[in-house]
C-alpha positions, -999 to +999 in steps of 0.1 A: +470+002+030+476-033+034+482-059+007+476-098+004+491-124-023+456-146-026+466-183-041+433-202-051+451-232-066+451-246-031+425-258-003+423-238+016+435-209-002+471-194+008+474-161+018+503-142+022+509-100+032+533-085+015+556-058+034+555-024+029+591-012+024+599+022+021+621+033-018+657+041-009+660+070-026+634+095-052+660+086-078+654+051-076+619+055-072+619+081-103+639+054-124+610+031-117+584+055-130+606+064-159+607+027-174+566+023-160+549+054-166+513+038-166+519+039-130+522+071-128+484+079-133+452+060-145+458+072-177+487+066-206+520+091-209+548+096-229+580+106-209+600+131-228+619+146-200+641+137-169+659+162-147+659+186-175+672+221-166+647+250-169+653+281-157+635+276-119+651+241-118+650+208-127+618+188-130+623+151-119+601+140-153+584+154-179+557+140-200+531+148-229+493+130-223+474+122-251+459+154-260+497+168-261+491+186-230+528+191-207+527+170-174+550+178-148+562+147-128+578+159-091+585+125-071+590+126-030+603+099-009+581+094+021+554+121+032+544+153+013+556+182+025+587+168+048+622+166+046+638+184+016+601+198-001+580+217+025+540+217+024+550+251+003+577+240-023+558+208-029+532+225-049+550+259-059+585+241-074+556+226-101+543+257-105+574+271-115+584+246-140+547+249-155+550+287-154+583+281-176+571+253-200+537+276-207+561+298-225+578+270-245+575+263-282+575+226-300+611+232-309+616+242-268+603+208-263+620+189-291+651+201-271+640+185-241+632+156-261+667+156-281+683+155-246+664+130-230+668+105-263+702+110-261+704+094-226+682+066-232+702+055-264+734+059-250+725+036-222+727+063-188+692+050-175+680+014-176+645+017-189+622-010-204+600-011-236+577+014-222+601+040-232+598+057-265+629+072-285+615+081-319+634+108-339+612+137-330+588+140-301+563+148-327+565+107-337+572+094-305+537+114-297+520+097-328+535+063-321+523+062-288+485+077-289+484+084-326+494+126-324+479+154-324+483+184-345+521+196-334+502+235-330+480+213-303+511+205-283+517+224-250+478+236-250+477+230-212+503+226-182+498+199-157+511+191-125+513+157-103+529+154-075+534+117-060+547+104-026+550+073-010+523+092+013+502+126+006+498+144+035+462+163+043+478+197+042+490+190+005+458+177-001+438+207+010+466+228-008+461+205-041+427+210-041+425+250-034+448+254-066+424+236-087+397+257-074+415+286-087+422+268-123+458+252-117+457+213-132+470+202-098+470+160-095+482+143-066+489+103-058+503+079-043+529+053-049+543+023-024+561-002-027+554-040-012+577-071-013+566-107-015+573-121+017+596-154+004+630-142-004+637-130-040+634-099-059+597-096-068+579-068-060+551-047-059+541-009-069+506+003-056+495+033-073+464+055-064+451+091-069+442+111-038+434+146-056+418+144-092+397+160-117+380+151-151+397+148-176+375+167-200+389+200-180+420+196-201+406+178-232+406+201-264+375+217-275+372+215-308+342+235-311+358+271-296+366+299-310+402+304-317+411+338-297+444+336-305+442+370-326+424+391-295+454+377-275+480+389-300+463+422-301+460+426-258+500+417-260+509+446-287+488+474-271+500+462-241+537+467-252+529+505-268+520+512-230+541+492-207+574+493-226+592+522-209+578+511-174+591+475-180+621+485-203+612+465-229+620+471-265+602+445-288+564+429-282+579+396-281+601+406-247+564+403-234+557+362-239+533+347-250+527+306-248+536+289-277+491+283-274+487+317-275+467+310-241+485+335-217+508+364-218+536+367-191+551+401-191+585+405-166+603+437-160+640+449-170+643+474-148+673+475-124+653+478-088+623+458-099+622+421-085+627+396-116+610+368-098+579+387-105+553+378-137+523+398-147+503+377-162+472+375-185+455+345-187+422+343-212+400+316-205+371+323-227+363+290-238+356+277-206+346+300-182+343+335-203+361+352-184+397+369-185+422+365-157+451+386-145+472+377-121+507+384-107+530+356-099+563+350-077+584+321-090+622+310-085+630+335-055+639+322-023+617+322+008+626+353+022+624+373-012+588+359-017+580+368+017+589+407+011+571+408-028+538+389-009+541+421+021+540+447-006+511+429-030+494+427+004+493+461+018+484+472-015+461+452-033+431+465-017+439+499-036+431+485-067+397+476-073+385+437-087+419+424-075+425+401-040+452+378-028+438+344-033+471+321-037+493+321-006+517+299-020+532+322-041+516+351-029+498+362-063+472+385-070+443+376-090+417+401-107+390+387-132+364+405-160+333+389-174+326+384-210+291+386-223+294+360-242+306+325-254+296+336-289+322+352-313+303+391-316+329+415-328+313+444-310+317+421-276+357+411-286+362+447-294+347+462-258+367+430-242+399+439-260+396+474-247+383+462-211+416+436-208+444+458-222+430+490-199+426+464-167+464+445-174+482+481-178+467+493-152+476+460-129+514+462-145+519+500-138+500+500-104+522+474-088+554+480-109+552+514-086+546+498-057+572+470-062+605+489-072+596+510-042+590+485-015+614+458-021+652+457-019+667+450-050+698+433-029+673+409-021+656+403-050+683+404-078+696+364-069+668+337-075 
């Protein structure tokens, strides 16, 4: 990418390249973005979060769009997939912090939001008037885009990653995980200098890996499953909770959307980097998903849980590895129907529950005998 300063006020007209010139560091570069998040994407955000500490790690920044969905902000100097981040950890650390965030309630948030305030008022970051510090992030939301119900707020996770330079392979990678449902975004961001001296200079922003935005728009028009959810979760628990050693429904979250259940063992030679998860996506694609998911283990950890879902997942019918990134399992059942019909719900309540115990107990087996517990106990 090249860029020219074009001055018409003379004859001829002046033209002048600017340089390309590398950022010196992702903190400066994520300072930038903090006090100019329109540049972040083609679309307006409201930073609420930087370097906040969840339990897989810190996300450089956090934001909600206008629809109150959770955007995930990971910044990297240079090219994708290079230095620090690897073509792997470039899309799976996002993951991770979505994974953790889907479980979050407003009041989770607001405490991001408390923290992040704090910072700005006090003066620790230099930000400009692009930066909102209302009391609660439920103003700051409706001061910036007008709000939203707060019950709407945390409906969708979404990730963008952004480089001075997106390599191909996170491209392709990008745009496999949106195939399989993630709300993957990736651009990129350079920075150009005038050439006279002085300190003016340029940010060039562009999106390589996009999709419309009416995938995570709120339908207002659907039928609120939030009950059939509530009900997979507590038969789930009455069958599952000696396996996982659980001893209250709630030990098996559910997202503060009542979108996805993620259910995580307690027993002593079962990996804790491991989620079963249950994700419902009836409004859009009538279909319910299961999946399990490796998150905040190291490489070697993730390598022996992928071996095991691997040998065995072809022992359990309607289930395949399709994410090698975090070496997940995905299994799907068909509803009949879009329409509410309470004999349909009923038969899909029975289908989900039978298919998510069975994926819990089947691998549960298979995973507290297969993998070392030295080796998975530290994440």
């Amino acid at each position: 990418m090249r860029i020219f300063d074009f001055k018409t006020g003379t004859e001829p007209p002046i033209t002048h390249e600017l340089e390309y010139r590398p950022v010196e560091s992702e903190w400066q570069l994520e300072s930038w973005l903090l006090a100019n998040p329109k540049a972040i994407l083609s679309e307006p955000l409201l930073i609420f979060g930087r370097q906040y500490g969840l339990d897989t790690g810190e996300p450089d920044l956090l934001a909600l769009d206008q629809w109150g969905n959770v955007v995930v902000v990971e910044l990297k100097k240079g090219k994708s997939g290079s230095g620090s981040a690897s073509e792997e950890t470039i899309l799976s650390q996002p993951q991770n912090y979505a994974s953790d965030l889907s479980r979050c309630s407003y009041e989770d948030l607001e405490d991001i939001y408390t923290a992040y305030k704090r910072k700005i008022r006090r003066g620790e970051w230099n930000v400009g008037n692009e930066v909102v510090a209302e009391e609660t992030l439920e103003t700051a939301h409706k001061q910036t885009f007008g709000g939203v119900d707060r019950s709407s707020i945390n409906t969708h996770q979404r990730m963008v990653i952004l480089a001075e330079q997106i390599s191909g392979r996170t491209q392709t990678n990008a745009r496999y995980l949106l195939e399989q449902g993630l709300n993957v975004q990736c651009g990129e961001i350079r920075r150009f200098d005038y050439p006279e001296d002085g300190d003016d200079s340029v940010l060039v922003s562009s999106t390589v890996v996009d999709y419309p935005l009416s995938r995570i728009q709120p339908n207002d028009g659907a039928v609120d499953y939030s009950e059939f959810i509530s009900a997979v979760r507590d038969r789930t628990y009455d069958r599952v909770k000696d396996t996982l050693q659980v001893n209250h429904p709630d030990e098996i979250a559910s997202s503060s959307a009542s979108r996805v259940i993620q259910a995580a063992s307690n027993h002593p030679e079962h990996p804790d980097s491991v989620l079963y998860i249950f994700k419902p996506r009836p409004k859009e694609e009538a279909t319910l998903k299961f999946q399990i998911t490796v998150r905040g283990a190291d490489d070697e950890t993730q390598q022996q849980i992928r071996t095991v879902l691997s040998e065995h997942v072809d022992e359990l019918e309607g289930f395949e590895v399709r994410n090698r990134l975090i070496g997940a399992v995905h299994g799907e059942l068909s509803l009949e129907s879009h329409r509410y019909d309470e004999a349909v719900i009923d038969s899909a309540l029975a289908d989900a529950t039978e298919t998510y115990v069975h994926l819990i107990e089947y691998f549960h087996r298979k995973l507290v005998k297969g993998v070392e517990t030295e080796a998975v106990g530290e994440n």
